[in-house]
N, C-alpha and C positions, 0 to 999 in steps of 0.2 A: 307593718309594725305589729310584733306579737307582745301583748300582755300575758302578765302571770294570774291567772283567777286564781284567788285566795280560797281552794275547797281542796280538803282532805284528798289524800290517795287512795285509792281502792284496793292495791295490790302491791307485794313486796318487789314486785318487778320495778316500780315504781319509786322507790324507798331510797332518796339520796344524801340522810340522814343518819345512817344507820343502827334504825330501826327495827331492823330484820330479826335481827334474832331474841331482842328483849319480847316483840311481840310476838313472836311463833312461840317462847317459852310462857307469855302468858294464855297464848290458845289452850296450847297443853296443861298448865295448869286448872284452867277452867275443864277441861273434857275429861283430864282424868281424877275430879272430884267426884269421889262418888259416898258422901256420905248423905245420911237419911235428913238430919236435920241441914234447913235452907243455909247459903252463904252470904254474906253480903262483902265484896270488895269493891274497896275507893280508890280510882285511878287519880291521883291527882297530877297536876300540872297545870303550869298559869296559860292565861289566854293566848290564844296565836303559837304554843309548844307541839300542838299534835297528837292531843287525847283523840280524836276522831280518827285519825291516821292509823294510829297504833291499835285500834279497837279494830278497824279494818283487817289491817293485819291480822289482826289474832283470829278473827272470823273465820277469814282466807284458811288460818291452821286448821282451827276446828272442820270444815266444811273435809278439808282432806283428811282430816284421818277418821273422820266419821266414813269417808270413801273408802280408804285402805283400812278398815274395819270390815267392812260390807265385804269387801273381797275376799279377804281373809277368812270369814265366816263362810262366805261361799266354798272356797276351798277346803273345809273344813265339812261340807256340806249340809250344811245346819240353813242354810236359807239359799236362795236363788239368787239370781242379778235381775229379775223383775222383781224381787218384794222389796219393800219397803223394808229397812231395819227399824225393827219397833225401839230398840234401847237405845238409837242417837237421838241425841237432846234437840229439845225446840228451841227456836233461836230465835228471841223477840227483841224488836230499837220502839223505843219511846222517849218521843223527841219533842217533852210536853209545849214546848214554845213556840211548836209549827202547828198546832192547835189556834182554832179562832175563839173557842170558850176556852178562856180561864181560869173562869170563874170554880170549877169543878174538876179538876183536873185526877183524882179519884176515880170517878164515875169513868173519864174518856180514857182511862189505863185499863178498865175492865174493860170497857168494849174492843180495846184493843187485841185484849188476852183473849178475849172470847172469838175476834173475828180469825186469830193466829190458827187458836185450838181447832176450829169451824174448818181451816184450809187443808188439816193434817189428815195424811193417808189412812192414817192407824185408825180402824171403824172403831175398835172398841174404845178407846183412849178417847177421842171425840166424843164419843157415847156416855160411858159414866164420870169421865172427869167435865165436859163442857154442863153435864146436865147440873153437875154439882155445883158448880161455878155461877152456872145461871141463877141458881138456888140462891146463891151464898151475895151477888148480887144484886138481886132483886129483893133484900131482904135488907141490905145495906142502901140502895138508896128510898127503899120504902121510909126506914128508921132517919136518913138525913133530909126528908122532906119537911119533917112536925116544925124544926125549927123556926124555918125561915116564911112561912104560911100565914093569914090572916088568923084570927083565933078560931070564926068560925070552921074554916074550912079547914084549921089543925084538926077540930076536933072530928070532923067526916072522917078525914084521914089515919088518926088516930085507931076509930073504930074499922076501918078496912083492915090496918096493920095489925092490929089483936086477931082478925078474923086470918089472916096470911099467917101467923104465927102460931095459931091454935092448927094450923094444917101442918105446916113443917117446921114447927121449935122455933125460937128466939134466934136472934144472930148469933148469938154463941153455938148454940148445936149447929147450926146449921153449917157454920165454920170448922166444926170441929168434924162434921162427915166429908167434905172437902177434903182435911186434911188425908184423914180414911183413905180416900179413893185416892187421893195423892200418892197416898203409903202404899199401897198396893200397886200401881199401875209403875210403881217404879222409873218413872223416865223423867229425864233430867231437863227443869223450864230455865233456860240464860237467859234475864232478860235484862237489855244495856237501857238505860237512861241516862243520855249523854245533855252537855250542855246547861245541868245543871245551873251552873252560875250566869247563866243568862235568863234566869226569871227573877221574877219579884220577891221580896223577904217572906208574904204567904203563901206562896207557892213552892217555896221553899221547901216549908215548913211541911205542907202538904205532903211532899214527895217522900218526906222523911217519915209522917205518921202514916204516910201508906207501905212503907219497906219495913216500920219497927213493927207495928201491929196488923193494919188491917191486910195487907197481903205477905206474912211471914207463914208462909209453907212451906215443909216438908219439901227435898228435892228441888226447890228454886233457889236457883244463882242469879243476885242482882249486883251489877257492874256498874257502877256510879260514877261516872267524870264527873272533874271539878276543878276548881280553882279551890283550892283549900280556905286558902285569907278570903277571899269572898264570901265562901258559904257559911264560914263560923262567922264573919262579922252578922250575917243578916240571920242568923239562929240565935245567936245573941240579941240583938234588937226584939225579935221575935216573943222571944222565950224568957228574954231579963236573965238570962244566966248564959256561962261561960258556952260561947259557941264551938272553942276546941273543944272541949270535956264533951260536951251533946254529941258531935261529931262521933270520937273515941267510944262510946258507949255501944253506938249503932254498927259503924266500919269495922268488921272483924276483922279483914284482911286489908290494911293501908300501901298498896302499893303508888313507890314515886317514880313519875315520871322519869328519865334519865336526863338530866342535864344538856343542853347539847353544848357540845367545844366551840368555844369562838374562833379557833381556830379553824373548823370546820365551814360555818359561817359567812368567816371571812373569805375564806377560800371561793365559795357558792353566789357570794357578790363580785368576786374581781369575776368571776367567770362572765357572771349577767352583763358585768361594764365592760368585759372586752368584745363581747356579742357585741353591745350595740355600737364601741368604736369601730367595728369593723366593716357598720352602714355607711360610712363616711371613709373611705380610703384615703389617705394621702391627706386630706382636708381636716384631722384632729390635730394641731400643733403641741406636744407635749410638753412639758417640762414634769421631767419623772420624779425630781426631789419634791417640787411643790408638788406634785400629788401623793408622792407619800406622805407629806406634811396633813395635808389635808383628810385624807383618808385618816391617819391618825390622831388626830387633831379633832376632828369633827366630825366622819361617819361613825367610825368603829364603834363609838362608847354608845350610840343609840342601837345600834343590831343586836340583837337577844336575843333573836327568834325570827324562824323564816319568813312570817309575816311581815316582820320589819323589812325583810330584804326585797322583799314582794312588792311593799306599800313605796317602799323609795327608786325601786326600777321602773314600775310602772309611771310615775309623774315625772323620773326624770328624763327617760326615753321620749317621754308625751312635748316635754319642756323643750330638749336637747335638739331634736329635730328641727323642730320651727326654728331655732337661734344660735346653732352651731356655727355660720358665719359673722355672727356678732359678739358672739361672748368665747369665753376659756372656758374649756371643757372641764379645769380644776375648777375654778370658779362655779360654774351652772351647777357641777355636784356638791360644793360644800353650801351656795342658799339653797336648795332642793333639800338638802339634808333638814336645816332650819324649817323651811317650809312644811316638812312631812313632819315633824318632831318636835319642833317650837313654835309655833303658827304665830303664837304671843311673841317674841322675837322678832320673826320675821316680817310681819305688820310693824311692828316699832320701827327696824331698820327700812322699811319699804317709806314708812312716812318721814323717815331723817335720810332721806337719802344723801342730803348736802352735809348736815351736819357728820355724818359716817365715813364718806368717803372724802369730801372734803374740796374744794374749787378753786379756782387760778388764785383767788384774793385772798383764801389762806395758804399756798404756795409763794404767794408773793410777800406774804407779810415778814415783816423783819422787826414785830411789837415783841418785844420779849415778857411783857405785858400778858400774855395769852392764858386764860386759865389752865386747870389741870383738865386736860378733856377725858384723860381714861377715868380721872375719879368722876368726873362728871357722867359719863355715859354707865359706871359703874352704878349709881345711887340713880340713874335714870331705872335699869333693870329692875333696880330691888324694888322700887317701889311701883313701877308700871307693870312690870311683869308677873 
């Protein structure tokens, strides 16, 4: 039995969505921005659509034409096929949610940056830009420590950080020679934080006052997935003000997801359902209308998103197998469908099984007496569900 793991693709080869080429033209767009001040772009797209995917993708672009650059230039004979091209950009993922502190999430993006810049060939780049950085810092969590400190030991602290600041300037300078060396060394930092809407409202918030102010530099592109309605609802909570407008202010470049065709979709589930009829030879008895009935009826409206198609093959394949000699293959996929999509539903129906389906001695009954059972099971929903 093969399941579908619910994880991103890694490559366009991959891509049966078509994906391909809105993501290779956002690579391209990332690689050949080349102005001085930083960019911020917001990928949006709701949960289980393939912000991850698509980010892949573009990767995959950049990674190549950063390649057929290098060649290029060798051809041109302006560098080797041993050196390193100093002008392709650094490519950094910060995925604050696979972090175990939290609580800081600021701080573990700098370490991040720092241990990125730490890996890179280019000695010099490494050299005046990490130094600077180290600087910039170690200077920013000196000044977030006073806060949160006993009073005594704010004020130790206090007097350390005056003494740290009389040596290399206030945060502000010391941010502002960063920028410096940023502006000179000219090479281009992408750096993705994806996942976004799967942190908490201040953390959020965090990500955000770390893209508006404290790491807005010169030559950085930051590439923000997100669920859009998610992240304004919890900016708003946050902030007590309109969390689309917050959004707008920060996201210079709001690119959307592409919609995917249900048509498509659809298409990418009958495929998964003919796989797995096809474990069962001769032993699936069909009837093709009531499964169109059903498929139209009660999968189709819950698939949105390949996840959907994922979440409902996997437990139906799991389901189907054990009981394929005792139940309708229409049947097992329209409660599986319930089961994966209306769990509240299909607990109701699991616990009325008599009243639902119905037994000899109401087949027998000839009370014309009998209430209304669909307004009954109707006002059952509304109010249990």
């Amino acid at each position: 039995m093969s399941y579908n793991a619910d994880k991103p693709i890694t490559s366009e080869k991959e891509d049966v969505l078509g994906r391909k080429d809105f993501s290779k033209r956002l690579g391209r767009l990332i690689y050949n921005y080349q102005e001085e001040d930083g960019l911020v772009l917001g990928l949006y797209g709701e949960w289980g659509s393939g912000k991850t995917s698509v980010i892949n993708m573009a990767e995959e672009e950049i990674n190549r034409l950063i390649i057929l650059d290098v060649i290029h230039k060798h051809a041109e004979g302006k560098i080797s096929l041993t050196d390193s091209d100093t002008n392709s950009p650094l490519l950094m993922r910060f995925s604050p949610w696979n972090y175990s502190d939290k609580d800081n999430l600021i701080s573990l993006f700098f370490l991040s940056l720092k241990n990125k810049i730490a890996r890179k060939d280019d000695k010099e780049f490494k050299s005046k830009v990490g130094k600077a950085l180290d600087d910039y810092v170690e200077a920013f969590d000196a000044l977030s420590l006073v806060p949160i400190v006993g009073h005594n030991i704010a004020s130790l602290l206090k007097s350390l950080i005056k003494a740290f600041y009389k040596k290399k300037g206030d945060l502000d300078e010391v941010k502002k020679y960063l920028e410096k060396v940023l502006k000179k060394a000219k090479k281009k930092i992408v750096i993705v934080i994806d996942d976004i809407d799967r942190l908490t409202n201040t953390q959020i918030r965090d990500i955000f006052q770390l893209v508006k102010s404290v790491g807005d530099f010169p030559y950085v592109i930051y590439v923000l997935a997100m669920d859009r309605e998610i992240v304004a609802r919890a900016l708003t909570e946050v902030h007590q003000t309109d969390g689309s407008r917050y959004l707008e202010k920060i996201i210079q470049m709001p690119v959307e997801l592409p919609k995917l065709s249900k048509t498509e979709l659809e298409k990418i589930l009958r495929e998964k359902i003919n796989k797995i009829k096809d474990k069962f030879p001769g032993k699936v008895a069909e009837d093709y209308w009531y499964e169109e009935k059903v498929f139209e009826n009660c999968v189709y409206p819950y698939i949105t998103t390949l996840r959907d198609v994922n979440r409902l093959i996997n437990i139906f394949q799991f389901r189907y197998e054990m009981l394929y000699e005792e139940t309708s293959f229409e049947d097992m996929l329209g409660i599986t469908t319930l089961e994966v999509f209306e769990p509240k539903l299909y607990r109701w129906i699991y616990d009325n099984k008599e009243a639902v389906c119905g037994g000899m001695n109401d087949l027998l009954s000839d009370d014309d007496t009998n209430p209304d059972y669909r307004q009954f099971y109707s006002d059952e929903f509304i109010t249990k569900i």
